[in-house]
Each structure stands twice: as structure tokens, then as C-alpha cells.
DSSP file (Angstrom, degrees, kcal/mol; ACC not computed):
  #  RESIDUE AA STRUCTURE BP1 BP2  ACC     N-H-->O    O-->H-N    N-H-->O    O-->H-N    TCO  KAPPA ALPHA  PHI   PSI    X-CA   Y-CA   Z-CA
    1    1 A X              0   0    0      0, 0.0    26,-2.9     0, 0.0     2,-0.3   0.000 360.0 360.0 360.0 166.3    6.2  -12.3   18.2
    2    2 A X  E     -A   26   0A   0     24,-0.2     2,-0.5    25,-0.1    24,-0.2  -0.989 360.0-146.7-150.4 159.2    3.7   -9.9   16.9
    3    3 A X  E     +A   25   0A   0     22,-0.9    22,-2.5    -2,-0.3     2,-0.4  -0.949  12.5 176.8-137.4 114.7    0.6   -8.5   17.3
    4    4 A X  E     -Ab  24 111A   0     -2,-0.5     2,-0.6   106,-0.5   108,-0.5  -0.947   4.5-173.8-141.0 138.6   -1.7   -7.4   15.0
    5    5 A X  E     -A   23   0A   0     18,-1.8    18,-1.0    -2,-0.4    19,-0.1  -0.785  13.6-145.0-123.5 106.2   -5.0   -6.0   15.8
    6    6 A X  E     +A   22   0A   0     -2,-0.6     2,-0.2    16,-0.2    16,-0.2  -0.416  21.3 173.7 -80.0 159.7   -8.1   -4.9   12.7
    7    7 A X  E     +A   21   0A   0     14,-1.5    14,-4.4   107,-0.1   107,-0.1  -0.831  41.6  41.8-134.7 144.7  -10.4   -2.2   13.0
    8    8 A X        +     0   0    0     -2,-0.2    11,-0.6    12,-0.2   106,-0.0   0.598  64.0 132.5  93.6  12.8  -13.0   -0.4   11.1
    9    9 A X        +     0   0    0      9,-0.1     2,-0.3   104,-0.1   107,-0.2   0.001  25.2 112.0 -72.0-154.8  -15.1   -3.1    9.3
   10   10 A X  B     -e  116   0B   0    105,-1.1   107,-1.8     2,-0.0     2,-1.2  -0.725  63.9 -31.5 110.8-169.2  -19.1   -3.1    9.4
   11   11 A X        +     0   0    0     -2,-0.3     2,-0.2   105,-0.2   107,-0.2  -0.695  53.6 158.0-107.7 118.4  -21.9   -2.6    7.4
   12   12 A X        -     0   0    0     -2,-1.2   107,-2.8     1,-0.1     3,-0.1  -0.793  37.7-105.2-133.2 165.1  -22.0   -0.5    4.5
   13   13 A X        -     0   0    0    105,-0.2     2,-0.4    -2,-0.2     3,-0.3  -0.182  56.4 -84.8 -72.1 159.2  -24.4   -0.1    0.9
   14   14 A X  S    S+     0   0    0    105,-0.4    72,-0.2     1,-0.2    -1,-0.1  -0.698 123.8  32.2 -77.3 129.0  -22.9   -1.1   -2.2
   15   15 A X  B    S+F   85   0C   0     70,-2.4    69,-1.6     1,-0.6    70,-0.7  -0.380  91.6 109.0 129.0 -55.9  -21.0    2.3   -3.2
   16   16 A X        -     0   0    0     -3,-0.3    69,-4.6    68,-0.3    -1,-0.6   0.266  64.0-134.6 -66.6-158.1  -20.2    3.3    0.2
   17   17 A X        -     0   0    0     67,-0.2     2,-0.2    66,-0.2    66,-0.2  -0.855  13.5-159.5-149.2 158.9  -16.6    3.1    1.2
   18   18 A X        -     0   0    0     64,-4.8     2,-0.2    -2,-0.2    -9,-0.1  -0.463   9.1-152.0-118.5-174.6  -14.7    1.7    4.4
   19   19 A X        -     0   0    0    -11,-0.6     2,-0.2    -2,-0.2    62,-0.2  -0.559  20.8-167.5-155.5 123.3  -11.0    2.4    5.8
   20   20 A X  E     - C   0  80A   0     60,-3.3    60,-1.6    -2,-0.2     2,-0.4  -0.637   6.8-146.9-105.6-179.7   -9.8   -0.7    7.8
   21   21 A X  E     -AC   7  79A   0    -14,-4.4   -14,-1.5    -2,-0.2    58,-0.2  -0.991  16.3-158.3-158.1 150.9   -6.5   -0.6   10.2
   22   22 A X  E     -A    6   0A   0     56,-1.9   -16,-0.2    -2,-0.4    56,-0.2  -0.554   6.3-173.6 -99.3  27.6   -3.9   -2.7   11.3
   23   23 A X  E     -A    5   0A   0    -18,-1.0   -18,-1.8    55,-0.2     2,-0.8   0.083  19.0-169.7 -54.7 119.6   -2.3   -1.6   14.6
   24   24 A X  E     +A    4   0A   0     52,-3.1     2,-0.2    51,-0.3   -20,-0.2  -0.890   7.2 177.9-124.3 129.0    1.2   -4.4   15.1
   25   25 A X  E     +A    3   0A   0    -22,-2.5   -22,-0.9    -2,-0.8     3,-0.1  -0.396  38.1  40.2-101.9-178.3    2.7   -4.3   18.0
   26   26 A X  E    S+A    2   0A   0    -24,-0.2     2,-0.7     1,-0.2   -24,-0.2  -0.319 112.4   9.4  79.8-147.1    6.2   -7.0   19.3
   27   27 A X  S >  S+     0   0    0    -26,-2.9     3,-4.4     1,-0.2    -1,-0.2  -0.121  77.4 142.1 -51.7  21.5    8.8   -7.7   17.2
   28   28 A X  G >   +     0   0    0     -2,-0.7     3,-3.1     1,-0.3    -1,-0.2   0.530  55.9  81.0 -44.2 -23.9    8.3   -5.5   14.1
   29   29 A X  G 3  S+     0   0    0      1,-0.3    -1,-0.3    -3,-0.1    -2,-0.1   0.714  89.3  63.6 -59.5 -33.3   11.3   -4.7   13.2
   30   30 A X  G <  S+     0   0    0     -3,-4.4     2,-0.5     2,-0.0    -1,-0.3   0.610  82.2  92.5 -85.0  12.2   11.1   -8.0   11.8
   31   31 A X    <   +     0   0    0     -3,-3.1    68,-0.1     1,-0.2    69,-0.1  -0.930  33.9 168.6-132.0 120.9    8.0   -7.3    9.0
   32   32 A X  S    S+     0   0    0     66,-0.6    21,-1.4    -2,-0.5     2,-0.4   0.668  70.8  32.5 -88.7 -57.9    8.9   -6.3    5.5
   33   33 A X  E     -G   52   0D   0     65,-1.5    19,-0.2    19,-0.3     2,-0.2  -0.840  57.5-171.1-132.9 105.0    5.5   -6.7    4.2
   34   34 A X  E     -G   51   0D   0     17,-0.8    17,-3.6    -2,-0.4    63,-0.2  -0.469  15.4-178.2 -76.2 139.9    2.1   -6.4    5.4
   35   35 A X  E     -GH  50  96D   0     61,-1.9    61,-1.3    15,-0.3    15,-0.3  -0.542  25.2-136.5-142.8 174.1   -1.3   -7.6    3.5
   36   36 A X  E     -GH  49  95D   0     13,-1.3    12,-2.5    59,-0.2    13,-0.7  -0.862  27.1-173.3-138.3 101.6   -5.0   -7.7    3.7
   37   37 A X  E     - H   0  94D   0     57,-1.8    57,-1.6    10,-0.2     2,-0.4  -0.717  11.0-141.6-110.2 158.5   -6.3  -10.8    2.8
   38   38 A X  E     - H   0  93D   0      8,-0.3     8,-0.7    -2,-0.3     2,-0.4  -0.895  11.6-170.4-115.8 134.3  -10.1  -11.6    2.4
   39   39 A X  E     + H   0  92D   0     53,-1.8    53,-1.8    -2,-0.4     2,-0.3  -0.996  10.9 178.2-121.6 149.4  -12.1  -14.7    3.2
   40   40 A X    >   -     0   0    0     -2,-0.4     3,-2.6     3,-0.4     2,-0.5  -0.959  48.3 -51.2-124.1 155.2  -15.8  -15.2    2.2
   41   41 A X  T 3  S-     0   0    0     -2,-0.3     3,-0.1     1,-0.3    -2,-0.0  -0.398 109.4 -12.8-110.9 159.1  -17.5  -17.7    2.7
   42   42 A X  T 3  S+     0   0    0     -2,-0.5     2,-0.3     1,-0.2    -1,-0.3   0.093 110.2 112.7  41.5  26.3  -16.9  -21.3    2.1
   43   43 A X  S <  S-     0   0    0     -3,-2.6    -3,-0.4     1,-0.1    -1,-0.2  -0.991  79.9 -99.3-137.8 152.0  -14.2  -19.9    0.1
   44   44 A X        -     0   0    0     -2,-0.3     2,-0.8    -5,-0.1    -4,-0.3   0.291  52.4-100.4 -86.2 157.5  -10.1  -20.0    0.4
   45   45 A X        -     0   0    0     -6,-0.1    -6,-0.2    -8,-0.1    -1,-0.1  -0.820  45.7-158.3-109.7 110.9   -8.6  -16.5    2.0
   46   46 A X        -     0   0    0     -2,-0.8     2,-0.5    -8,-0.7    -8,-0.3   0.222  15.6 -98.4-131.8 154.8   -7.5  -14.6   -0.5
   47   47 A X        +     0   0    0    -10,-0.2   -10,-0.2     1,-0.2    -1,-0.1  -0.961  34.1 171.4-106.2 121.5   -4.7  -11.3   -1.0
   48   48 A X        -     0   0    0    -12,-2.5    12,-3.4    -2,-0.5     2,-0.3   0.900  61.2 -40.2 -41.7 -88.0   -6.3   -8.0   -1.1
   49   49 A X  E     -GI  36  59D   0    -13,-0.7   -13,-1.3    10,-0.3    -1,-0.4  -0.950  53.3-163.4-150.1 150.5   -3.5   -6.0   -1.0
   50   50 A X  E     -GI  35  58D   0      8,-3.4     8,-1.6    -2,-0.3     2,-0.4  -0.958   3.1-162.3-130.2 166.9    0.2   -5.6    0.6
   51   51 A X  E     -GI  34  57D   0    -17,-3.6   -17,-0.8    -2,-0.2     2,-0.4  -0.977  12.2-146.9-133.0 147.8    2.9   -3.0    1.1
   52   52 A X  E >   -G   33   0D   0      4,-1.5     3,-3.9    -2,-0.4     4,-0.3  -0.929  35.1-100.5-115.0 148.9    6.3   -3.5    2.0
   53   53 A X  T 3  S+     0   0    0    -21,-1.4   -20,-0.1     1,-0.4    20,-0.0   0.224 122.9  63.4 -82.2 -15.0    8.2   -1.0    4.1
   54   54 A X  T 3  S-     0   0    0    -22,-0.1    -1,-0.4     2,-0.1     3,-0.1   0.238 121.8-110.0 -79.6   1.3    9.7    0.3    1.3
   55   55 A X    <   +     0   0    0     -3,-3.9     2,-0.2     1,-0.2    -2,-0.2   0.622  69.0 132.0  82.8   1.0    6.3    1.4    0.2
   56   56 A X        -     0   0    0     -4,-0.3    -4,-1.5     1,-0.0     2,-0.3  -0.461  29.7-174.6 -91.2 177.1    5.3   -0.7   -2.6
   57   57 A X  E     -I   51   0D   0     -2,-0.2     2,-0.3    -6,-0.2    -6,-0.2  -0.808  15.1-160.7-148.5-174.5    2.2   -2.3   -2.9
   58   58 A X  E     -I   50   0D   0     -8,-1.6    -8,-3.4    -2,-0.3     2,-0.3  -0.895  11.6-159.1-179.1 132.2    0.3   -4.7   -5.0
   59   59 A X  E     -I   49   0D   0     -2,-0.3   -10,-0.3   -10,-0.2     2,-0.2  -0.782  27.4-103.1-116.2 165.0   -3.4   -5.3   -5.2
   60   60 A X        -     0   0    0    -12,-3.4     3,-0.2    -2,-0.3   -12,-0.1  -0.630  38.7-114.5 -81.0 157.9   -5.5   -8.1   -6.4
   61   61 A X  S    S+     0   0    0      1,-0.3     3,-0.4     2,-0.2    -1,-0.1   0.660 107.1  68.8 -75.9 -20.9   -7.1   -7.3   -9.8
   62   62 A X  S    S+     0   0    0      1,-0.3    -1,-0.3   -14,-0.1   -14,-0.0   0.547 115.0  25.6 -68.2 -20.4  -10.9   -7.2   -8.1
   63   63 A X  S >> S+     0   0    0     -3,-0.2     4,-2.0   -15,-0.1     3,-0.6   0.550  85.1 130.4-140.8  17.0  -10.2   -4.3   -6.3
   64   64 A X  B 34 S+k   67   0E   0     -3,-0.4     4,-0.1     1,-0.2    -3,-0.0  -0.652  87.8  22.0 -67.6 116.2   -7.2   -2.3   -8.5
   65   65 A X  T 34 S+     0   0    0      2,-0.6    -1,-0.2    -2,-0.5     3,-0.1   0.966 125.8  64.7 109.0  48.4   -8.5    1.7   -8.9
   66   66 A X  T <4 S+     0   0    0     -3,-0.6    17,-2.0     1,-0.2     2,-0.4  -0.234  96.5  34.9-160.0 -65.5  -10.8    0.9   -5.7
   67   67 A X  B  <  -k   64   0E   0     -4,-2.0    -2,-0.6    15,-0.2     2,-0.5  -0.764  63.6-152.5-120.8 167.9   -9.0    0.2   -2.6
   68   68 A X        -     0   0    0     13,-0.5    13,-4.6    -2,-0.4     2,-0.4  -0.993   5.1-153.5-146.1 111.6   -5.6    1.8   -1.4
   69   69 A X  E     +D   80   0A   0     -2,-0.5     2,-0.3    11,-0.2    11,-0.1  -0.897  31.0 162.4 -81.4 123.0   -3.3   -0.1    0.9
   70   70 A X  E     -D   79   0A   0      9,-1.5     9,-4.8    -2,-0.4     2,-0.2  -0.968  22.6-144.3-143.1 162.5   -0.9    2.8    3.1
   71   71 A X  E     -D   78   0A   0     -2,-0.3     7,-0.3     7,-0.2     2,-0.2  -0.580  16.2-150.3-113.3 176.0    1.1    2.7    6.3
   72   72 A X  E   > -D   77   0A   0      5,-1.0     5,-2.0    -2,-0.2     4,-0.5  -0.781  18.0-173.5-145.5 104.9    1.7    4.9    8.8
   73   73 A X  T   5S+     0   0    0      1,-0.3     3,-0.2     2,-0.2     5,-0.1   0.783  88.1  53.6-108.1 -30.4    5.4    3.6    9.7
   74   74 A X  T   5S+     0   0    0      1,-0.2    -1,-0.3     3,-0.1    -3,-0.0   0.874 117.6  38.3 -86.1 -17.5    5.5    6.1   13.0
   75   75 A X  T   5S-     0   0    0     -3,-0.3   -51,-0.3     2,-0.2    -2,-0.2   0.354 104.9-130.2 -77.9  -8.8    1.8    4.4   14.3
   76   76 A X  T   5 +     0   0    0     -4,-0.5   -52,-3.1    -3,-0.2     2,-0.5   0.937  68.6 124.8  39.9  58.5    3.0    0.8   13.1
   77   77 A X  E   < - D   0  72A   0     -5,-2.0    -5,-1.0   -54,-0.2     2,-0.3  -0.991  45.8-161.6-140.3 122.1   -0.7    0.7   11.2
   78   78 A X  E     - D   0  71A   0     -2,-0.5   -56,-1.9    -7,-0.3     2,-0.3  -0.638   7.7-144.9 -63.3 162.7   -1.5    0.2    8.2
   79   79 A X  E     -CD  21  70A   0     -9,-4.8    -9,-1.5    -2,-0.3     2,-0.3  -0.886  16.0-163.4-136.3 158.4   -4.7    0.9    6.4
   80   80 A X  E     -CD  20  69A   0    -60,-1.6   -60,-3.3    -2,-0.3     2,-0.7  -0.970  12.2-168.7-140.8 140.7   -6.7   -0.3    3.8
   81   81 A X        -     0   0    0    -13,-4.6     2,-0.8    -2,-0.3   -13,-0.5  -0.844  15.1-171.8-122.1 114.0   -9.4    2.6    2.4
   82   82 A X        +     0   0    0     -2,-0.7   -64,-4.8   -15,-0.2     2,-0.2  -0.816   7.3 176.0 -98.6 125.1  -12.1    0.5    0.1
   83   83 A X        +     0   0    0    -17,-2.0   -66,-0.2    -2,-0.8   -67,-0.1  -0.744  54.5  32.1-123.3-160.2  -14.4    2.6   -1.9
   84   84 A X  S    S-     0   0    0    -69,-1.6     2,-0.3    -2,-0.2   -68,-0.3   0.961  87.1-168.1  35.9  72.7  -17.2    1.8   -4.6
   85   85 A X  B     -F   15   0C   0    -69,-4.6   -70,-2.4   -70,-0.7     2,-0.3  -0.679  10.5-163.6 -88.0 155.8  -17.7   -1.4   -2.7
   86   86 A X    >   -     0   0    0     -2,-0.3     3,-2.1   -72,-0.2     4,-0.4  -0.950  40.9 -95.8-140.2 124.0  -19.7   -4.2   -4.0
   87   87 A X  G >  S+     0   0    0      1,-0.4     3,-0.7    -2,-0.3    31,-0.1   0.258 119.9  59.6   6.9 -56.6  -21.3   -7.3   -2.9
   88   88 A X  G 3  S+     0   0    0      1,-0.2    -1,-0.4   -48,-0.0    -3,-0.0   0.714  98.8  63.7 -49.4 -23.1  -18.0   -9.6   -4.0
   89   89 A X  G <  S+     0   0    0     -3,-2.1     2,-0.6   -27,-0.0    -1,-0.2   0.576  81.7 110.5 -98.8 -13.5  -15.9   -7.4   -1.4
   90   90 A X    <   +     0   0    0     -3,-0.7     2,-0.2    -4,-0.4    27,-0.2  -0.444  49.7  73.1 -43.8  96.3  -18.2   -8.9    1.5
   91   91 A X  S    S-     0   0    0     -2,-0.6     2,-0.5    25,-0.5   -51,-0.2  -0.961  87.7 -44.2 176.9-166.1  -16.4  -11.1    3.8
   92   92 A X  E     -H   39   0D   0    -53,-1.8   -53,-1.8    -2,-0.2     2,-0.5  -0.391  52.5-152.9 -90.9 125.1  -13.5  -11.3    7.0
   93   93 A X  E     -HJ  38 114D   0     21,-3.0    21,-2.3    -2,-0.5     2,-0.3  -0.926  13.6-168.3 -97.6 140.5  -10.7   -9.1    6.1
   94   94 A X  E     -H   37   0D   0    -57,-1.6   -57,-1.8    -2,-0.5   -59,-0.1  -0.957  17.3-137.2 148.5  62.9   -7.8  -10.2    7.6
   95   95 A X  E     -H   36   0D   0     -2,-0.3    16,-1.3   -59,-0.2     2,-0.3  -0.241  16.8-161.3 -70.8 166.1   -4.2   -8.4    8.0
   96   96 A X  E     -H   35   0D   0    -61,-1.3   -61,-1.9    14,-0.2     2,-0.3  -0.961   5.2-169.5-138.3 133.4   -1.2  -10.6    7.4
   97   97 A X        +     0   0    0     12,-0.4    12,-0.2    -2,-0.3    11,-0.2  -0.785  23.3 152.8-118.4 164.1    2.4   -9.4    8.9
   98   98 A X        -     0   0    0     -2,-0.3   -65,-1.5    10,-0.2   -66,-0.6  -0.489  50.3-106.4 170.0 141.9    5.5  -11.6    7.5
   99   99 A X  S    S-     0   0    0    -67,-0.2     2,-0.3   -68,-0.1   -65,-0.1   0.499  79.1 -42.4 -47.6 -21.1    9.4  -11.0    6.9
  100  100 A X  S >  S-     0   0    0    -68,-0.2     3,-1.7   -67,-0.2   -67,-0.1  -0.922  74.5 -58.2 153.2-165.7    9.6  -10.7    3.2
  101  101 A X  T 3  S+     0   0    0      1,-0.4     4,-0.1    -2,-0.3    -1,-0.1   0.710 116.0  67.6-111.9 -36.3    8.6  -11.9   -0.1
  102  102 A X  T 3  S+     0   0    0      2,-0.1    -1,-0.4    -3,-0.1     2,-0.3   0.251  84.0  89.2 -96.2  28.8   10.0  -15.5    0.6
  103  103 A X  S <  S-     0   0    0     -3,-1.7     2,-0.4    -5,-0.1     5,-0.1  -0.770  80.9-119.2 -95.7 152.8    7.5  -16.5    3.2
  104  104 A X    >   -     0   0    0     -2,-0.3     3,-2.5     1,-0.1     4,-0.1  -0.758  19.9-127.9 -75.8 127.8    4.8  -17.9    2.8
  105  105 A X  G >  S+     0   0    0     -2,-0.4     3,-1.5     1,-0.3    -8,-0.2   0.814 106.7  57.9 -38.8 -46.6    1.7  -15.7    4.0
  106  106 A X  G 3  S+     0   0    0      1,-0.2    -1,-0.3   -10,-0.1     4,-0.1   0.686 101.0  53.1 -39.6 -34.9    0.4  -18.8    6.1
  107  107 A X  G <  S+     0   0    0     -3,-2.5    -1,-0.2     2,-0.1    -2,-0.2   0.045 105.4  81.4-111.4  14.1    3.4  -19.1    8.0
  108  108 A X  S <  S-     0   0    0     -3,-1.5     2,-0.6   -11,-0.2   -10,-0.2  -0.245  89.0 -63.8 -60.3 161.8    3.1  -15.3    9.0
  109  109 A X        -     0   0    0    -12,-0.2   -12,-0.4    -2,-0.1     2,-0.2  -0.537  48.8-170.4 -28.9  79.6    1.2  -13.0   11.5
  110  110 A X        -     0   0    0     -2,-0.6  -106,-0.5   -14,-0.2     2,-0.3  -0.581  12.1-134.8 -96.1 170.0   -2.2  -12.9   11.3
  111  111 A X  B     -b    4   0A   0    -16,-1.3  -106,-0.2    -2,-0.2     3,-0.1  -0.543  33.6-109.0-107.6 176.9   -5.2  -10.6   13.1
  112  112 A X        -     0   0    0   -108,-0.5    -1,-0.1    -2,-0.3  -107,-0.1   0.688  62.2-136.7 -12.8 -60.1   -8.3  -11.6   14.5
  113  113 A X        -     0   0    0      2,-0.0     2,-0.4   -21,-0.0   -19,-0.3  -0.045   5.4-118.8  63.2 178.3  -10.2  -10.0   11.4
  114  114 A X  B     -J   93   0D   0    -21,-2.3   -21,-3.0   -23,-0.1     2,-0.2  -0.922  22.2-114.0-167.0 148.6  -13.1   -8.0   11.1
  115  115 A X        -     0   0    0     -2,-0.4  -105,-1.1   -23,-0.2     2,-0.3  -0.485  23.9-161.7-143.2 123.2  -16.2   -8.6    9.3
  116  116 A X  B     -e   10   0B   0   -107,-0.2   -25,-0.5    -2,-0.2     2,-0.2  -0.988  11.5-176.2-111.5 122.7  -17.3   -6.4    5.9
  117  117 A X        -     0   0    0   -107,-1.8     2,-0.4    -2,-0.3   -27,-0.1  -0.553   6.6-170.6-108.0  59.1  -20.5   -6.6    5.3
  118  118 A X        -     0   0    0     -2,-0.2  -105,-0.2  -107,-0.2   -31,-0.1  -0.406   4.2-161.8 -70.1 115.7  -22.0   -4.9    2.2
  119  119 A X              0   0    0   -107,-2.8  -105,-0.4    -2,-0.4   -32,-0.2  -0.145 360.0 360.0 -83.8 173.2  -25.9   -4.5    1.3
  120  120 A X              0   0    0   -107,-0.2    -1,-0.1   -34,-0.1  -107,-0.1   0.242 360.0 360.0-136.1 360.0  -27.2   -3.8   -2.2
């Protein structure tokens, strides 16, 4: 099992900037790749971004040149630092743990999530 626990959402202007985190605890040893998926709402929850333990990453296209998915492999955290946020970026952010590329995210680790809120 695993444990994954968000921080560091709230309410910020359209502009500002965030940094959320990811603390995973258990079994880790078994997670290759770690995500930030987004839900807003009445709508389907969505990839942010992920990194894999080798350190690559991959963002959705809404937020490429904006937000920066990084680890911290000796804290077992990941981070996710959104700036120029905007009104679309609103909603319950969501880290995702899972063994590699041929799970499905659903059938993963999930967090609790943590609420972004952006004002204009």
C-alpha cells in the first residue's frame, strides 16, 4: 500500500502562482511514476502532469511553459509549481502514484486532493 498526502492548494489571483506537494509514504519502492491530475467541476479528472523516477515528465498541453512537475526522491515528494495561473486551472488537484506506464492511472494510488481556487 501507499500513502499519498497533497498540500499547498488555496486561493490565489489569476497570475499568481502555487507550488503543490505530494508526501508518499508504504510501499514505494513500487512507484515508477507519479502525476497530478485535475478535476473541475462536473467534469472528468484529468493529467496535469507526471514524472517517472527516472525523471521524465510530461505535461498536458494547457499548462506546458507554466507548471513544472519535480521530485525530491530523498523526501518521497513530489511537487507541482503552477505559475501564470488562470481561471481553467481552478479545480481539485489530485496526485496519482502507480507502477509504470502500463497501469492504468485509476487502478493506482490516489491522494485526498486539495482545492485550487483562482479569482480574476
Amino acid at each position: 500500500q501507499v500513502q499519498l498526502v497533497e498540500s499547498g492548494g488555496g486561493l490565489v489571483q489569476a497570475g499568481g502562482s502555487l507550488r503543490l506537494s505530494c508526501a508518499a509514504s508504504g510501499s514505494i519502492f513500487s512507484i515508477n511514476i507519479m502525476g497530478w491530475y485535475r478535476q473541475a467541476p462536473g467534469k472528468q479528472r484529468d493529467l496535469v502532469a507526471a514524472i517517472t523516477t527516472g525523471g521524465s515528465t510530461s505535461y498536458a498541453d494547457s499548462v506546458k511553459g507554466r507548471f513544472t512537475i519535480s521530485r525530491d526522491s530523498a523526501k518521497n515528494t513530489v511537487y507541482l509549481q503552477m505559475n501564470s495561473l488562470n481561471a481553467e486551472d481552478a479545480g481539485v488537484y489530485y496526485c496519482n502514484a502507480r507502477r509504470d506506464a502500463t497501469m492504468r492511472p485509476l487502478f493506482g494510488y490516489w491522494g485526498q486532493g486539495t482545492q485550487v481556487t483562482v479569482s480574476s
